[in-house]
C-alpha positions in Angstrom: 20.2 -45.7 -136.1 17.1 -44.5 -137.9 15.1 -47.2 -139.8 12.1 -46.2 -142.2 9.5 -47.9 -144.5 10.0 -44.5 -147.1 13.0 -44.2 -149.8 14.1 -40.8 -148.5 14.6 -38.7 -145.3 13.0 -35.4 -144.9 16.2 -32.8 -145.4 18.6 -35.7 -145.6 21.2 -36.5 -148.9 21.9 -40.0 -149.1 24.6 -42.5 -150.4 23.4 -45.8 -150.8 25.7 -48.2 -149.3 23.7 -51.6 -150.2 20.8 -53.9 -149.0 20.9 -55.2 -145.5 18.8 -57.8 -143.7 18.3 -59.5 -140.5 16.3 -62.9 -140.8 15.0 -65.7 -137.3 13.7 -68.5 -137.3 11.5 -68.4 -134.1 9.2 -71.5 -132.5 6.9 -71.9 -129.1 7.3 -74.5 -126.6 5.4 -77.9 -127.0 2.9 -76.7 -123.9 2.2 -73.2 -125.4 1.9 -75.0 -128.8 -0.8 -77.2 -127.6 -3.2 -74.5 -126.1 -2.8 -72.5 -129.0 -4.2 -75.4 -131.2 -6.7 -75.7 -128.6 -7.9 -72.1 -128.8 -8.0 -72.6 -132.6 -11.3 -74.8 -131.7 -12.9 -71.8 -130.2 -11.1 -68.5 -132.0 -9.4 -65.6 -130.9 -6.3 -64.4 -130.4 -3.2 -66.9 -130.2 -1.6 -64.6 -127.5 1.8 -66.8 -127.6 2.0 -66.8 -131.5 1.6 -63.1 -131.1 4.3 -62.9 -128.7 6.6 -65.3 -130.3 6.4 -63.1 -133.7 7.0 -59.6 -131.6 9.9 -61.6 -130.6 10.8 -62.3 -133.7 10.9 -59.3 -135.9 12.5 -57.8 -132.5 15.7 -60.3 -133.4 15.4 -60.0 -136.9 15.7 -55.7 -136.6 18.3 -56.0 -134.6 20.1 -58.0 -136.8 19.3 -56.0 -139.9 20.1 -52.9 -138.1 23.7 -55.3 -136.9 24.9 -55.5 -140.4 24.0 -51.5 -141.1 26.3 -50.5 -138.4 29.1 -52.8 -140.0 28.6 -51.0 -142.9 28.5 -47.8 -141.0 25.2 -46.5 -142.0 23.4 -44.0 -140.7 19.8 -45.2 -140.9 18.1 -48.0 -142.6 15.3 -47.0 -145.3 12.7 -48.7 -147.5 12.2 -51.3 -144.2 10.3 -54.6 -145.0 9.6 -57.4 -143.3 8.1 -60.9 -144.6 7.2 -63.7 -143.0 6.2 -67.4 -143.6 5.9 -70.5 -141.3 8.7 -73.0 -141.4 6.7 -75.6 -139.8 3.5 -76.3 -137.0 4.7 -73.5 -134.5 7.9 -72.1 -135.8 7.7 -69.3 -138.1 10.7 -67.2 -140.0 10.8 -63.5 -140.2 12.8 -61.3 -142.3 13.4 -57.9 -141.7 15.7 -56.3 -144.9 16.0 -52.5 -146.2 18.9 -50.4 -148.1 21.7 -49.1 -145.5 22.5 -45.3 -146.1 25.2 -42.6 -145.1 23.9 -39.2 -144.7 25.9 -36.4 -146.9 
């Protein structure tokens, strides 16, 4: 499956075949939670949040490229993802883009 962020592959005639998206809702343990709110009093990088949002937009890819392959695309293009946080730790991603079948 071939996913890009631009409306058209090089050499490639496309058929549209509709949008697709892949969406998690993704939280840290209490422990991890709590030293990242500690490290907040000194700065620098929150390695778990990091972590827990590669996780994240890992999951919500798959799941976007999941429905493509249902629909029987070929690849995935004009890929997005958004993001916002749900609540103190948890955070929901959203990976979407327009499945298409190559000519």
């Amino acid at each position: 499956m071939i996913l890009v962020t631009t409306e058209h592959i090089t050499g490639k005639t496309l058929e549209q075949l509709g949008m697709v998206k892949g969406c998690v809702v993704q939280s840290k343990h209490l422990g991890k939670d709590i030293a990242a709110g500690l490290k907040t009093l000194v700065g620098g990088e929150l390695k778990g949040y990091t972590e827990m949002m590669n996780e994240a937009r890992a999951l919500a890819t798959k799941r976007m490229t999941e429905e493509a392959i249902n629909l029987s695309a070929d690849a995935v293009v004009c890929v997005r993802y958004a993001s916002s946080a749900i609540t103190q730790g948890a955070a929901e991603v959203v990976a979407y883009g327009t499945a298409v079948k190559f000519l």
